[in-house]
PAZAPA-4460 file (N, C-alpha, C; in steps of 0.05 Angstrom, whole numbers, plus 32768, in hexadecimal, padded with zeros to 4 digits):
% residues 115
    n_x    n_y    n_z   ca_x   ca_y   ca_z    c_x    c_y    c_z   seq   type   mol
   8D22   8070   7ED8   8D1F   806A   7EBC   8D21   804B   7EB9     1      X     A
   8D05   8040   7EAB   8D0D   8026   7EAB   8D1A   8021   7E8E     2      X     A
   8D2B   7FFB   7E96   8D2F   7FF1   7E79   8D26   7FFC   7E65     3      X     A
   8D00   8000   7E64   8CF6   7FFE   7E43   8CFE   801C   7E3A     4      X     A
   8D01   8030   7E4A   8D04   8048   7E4E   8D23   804F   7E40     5      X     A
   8D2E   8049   7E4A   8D47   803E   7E3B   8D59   8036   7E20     6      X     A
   8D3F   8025   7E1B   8D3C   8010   7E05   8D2C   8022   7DE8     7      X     A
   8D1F   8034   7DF9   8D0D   804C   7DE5   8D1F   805D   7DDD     8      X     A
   8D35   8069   7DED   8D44   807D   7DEC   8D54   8074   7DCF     9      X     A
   8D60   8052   7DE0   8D77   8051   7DC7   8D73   8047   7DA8    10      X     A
   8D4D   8044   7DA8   8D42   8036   7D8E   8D38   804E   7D7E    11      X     A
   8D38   8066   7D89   8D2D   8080   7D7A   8D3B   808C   7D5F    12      X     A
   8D53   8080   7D61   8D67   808D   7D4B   8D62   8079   7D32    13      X     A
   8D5E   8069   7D2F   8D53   8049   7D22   8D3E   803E   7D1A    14      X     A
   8D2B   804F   7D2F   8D12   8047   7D2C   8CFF   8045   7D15    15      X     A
   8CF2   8028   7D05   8CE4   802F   7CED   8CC8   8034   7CFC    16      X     A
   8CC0   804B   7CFF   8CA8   805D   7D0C   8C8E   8044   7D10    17      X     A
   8C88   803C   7CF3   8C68   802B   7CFD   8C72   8011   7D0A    18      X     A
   8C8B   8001   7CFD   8C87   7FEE   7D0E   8C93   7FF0   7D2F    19      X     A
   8CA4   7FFC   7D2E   8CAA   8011   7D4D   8C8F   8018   7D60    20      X     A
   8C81   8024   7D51   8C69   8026   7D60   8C58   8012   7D71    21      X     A
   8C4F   7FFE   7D62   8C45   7FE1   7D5E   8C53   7FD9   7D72    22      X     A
   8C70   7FD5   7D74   8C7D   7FC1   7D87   8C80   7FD3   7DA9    23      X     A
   8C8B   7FB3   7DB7   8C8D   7FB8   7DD5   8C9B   7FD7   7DD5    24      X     A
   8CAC   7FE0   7DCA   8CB8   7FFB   7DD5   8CA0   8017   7DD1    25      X     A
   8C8E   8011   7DB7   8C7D   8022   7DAA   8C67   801F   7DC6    26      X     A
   8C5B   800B   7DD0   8C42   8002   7DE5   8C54   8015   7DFD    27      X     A
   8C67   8010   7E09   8C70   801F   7E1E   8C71   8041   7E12    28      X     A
   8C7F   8042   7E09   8C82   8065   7E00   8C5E   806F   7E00    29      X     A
   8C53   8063   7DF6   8C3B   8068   7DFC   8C2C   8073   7E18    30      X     A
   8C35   805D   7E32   8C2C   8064   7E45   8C3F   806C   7E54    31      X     A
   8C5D   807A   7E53   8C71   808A   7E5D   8C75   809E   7E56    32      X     A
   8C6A   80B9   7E70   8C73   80D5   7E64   8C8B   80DA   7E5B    33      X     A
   8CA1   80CC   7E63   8CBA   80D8   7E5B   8CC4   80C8   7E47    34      X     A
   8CB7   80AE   7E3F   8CC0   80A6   7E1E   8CA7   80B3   7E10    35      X     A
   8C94   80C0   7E15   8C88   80D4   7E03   8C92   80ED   7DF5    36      X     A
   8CA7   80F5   7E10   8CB2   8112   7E06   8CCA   810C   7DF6    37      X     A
   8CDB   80F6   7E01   8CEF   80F4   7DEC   8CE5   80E9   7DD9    38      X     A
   8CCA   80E4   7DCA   8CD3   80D8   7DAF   8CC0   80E7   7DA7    39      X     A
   8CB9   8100   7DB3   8CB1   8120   7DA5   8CCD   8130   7DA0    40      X     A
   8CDE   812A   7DB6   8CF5   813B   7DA6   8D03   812D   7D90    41      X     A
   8D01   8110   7D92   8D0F   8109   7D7E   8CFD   8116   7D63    42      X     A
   8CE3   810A   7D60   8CDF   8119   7D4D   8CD7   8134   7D40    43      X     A
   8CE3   813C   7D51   8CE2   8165   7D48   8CFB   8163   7D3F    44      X     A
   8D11   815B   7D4E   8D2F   8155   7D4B   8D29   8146   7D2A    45      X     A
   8D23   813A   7D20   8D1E   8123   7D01   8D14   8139   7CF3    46      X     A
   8CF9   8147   7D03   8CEF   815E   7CEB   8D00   8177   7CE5    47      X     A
   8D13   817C   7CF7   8D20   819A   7CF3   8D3C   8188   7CE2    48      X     A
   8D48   8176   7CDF   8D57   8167   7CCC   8D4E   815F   7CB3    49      X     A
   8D38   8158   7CB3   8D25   8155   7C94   8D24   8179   7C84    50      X     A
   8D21   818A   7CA3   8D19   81A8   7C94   8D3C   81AE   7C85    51      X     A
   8D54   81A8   7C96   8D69   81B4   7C83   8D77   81A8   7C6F    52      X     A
   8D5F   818B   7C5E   8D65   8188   7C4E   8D53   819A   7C2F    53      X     A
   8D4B   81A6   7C3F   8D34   81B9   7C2D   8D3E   81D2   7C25    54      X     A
   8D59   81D5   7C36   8D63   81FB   7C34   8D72   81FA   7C17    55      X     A
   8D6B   820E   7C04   8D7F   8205   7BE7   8D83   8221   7BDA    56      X     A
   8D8E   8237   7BFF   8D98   8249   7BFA   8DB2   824A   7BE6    57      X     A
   8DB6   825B   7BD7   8DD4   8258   7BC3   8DE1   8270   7BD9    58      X     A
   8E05   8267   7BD2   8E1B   827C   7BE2   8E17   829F   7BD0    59      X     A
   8E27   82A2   7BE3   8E24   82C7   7BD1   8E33   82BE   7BBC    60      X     A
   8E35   82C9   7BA3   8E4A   82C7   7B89   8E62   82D0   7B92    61      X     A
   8E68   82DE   7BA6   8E83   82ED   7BBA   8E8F   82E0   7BC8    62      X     A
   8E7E   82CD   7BCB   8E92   82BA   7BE5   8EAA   82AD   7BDE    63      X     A
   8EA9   82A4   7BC1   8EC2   8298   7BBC   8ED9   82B2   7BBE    64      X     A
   8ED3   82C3   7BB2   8EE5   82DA   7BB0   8EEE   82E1   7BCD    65      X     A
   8EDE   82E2   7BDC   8EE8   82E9   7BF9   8EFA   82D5   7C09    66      X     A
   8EF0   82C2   7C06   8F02   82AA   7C0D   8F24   82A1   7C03    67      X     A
   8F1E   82A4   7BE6   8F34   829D   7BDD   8F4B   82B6   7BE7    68      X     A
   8F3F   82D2   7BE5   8F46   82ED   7BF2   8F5B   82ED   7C10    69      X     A
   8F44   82DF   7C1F   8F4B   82D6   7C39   8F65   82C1   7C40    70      X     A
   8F6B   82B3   7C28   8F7D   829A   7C2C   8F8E   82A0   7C19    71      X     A
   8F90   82BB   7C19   8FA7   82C2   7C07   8FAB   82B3   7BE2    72      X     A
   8F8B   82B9   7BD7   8F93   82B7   7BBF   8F89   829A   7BB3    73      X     A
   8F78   829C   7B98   8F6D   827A   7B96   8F86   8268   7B92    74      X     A
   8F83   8245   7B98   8F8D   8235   7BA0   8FA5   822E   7B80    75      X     A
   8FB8   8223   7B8B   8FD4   8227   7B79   8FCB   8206   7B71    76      X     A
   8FD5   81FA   7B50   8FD6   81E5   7B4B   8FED   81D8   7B66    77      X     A
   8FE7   81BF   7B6A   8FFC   81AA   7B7A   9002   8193   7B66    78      X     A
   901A   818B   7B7B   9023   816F   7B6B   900C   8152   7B79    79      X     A
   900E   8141   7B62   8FFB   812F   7B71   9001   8122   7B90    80      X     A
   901A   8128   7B8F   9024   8119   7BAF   9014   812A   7BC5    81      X     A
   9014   814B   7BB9   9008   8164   7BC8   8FE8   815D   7BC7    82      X     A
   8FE4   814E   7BB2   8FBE   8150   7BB2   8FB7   813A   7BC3    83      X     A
   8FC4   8125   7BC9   8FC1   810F   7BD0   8FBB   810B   7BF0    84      X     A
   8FD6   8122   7BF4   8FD2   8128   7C16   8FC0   813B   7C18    85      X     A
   8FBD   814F   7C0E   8FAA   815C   7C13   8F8F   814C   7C15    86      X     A
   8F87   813A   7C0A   8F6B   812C   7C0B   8F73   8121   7C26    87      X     A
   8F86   8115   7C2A   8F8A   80FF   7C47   8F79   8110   7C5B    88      X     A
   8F8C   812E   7C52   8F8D   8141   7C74   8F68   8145   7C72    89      X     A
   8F60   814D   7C52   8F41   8153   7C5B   8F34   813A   7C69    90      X     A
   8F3A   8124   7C64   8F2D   810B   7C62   8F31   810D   7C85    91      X     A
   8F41   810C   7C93   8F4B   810A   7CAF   8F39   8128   7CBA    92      X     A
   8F3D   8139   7CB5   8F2F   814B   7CBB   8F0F   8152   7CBE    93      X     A
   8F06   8146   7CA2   8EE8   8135   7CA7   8EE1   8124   7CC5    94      X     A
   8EF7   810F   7CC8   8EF2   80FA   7CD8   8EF5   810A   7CEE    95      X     A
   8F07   8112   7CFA   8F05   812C   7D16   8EF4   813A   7D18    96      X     A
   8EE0   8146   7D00   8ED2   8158   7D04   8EAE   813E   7D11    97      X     A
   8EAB   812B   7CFD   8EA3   811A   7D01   8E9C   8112   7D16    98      X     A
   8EBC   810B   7D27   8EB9   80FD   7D46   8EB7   8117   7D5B    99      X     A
   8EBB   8132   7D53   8EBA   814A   7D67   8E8F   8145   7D6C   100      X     A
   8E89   8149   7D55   8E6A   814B   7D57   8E61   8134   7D61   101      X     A
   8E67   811A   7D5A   8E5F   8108   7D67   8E63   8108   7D8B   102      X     A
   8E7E   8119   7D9E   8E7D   811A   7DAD   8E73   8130   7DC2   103      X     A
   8E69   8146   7DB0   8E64   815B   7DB7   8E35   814B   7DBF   104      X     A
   8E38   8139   7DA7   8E13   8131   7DA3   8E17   811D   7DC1   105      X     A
   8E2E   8110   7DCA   8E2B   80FA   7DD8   8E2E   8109   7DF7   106      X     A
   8E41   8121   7DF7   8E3A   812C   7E0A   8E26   8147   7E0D   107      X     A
   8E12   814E   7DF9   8DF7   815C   7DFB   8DE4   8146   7E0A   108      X     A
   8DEE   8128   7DFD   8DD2   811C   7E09   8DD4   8112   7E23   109      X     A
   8DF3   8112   7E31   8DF6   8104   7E4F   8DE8   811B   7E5F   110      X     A
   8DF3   8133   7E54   8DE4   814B   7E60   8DBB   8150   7E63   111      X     A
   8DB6   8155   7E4E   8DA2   8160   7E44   8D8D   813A   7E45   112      X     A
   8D94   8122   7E45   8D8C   810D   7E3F   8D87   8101   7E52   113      X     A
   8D91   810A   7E66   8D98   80F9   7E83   8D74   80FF   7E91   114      X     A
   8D6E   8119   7E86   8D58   8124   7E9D   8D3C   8116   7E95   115      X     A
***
């Protein structure tokens, strides 16, 4: 795999398509089977992310009932000290969930990226 090869991989996520095309990385991907295929998966990968901004399924009307059911009962007023942490813990919990997918994407692509 050369440099420009490389250089295609890590400009795909960034890439503004026409002038991408046009330039030195766009002329190589051109004449390299394997920066042809990755920047077909990238963009199936772009079109199946554009498709699940399209889904505008609604939840069952039950789900809240089931849930709240599940966790023993809907949620009790708190004191603001109680609301305050509670945002922290979601806020921290976001960020873990965050850095889990980010390392779960970084080790799909050492795997699956390498070939």
């Amino acid at each position: 795999m050369s440099l420009r090869c490389v250089a295609v991989r890590l400009s795909l996520p960034t890439m503004d398509r026409v002038a991408w095309q046009e330039g030195r990385l766009g002329r190589h991907a051109t004449s390299c089977l394997r920066c042809q295929a990755e920047t077909a998966r990238y963009r199936k990968l772009h079109r199946s992310l554009e498709a699940l901004g399209q889904i505008t399924e609604a939840a069952p009307a039950s789900l809240l009932a089931g849930v709240e059911h599940a966790i023993g009962g809907p949620p009790v007023e708190s004191s603001p000290v109680r609301g305050r942490l509670a945002g922290i813990a979601a806020a921290a919990g976001a960020v873990a969930a965050a850095a889990a997918g980010t390392a779960a994407v970084v080790a799909w692509r050492r795997v699956h990226g390498a070939a």
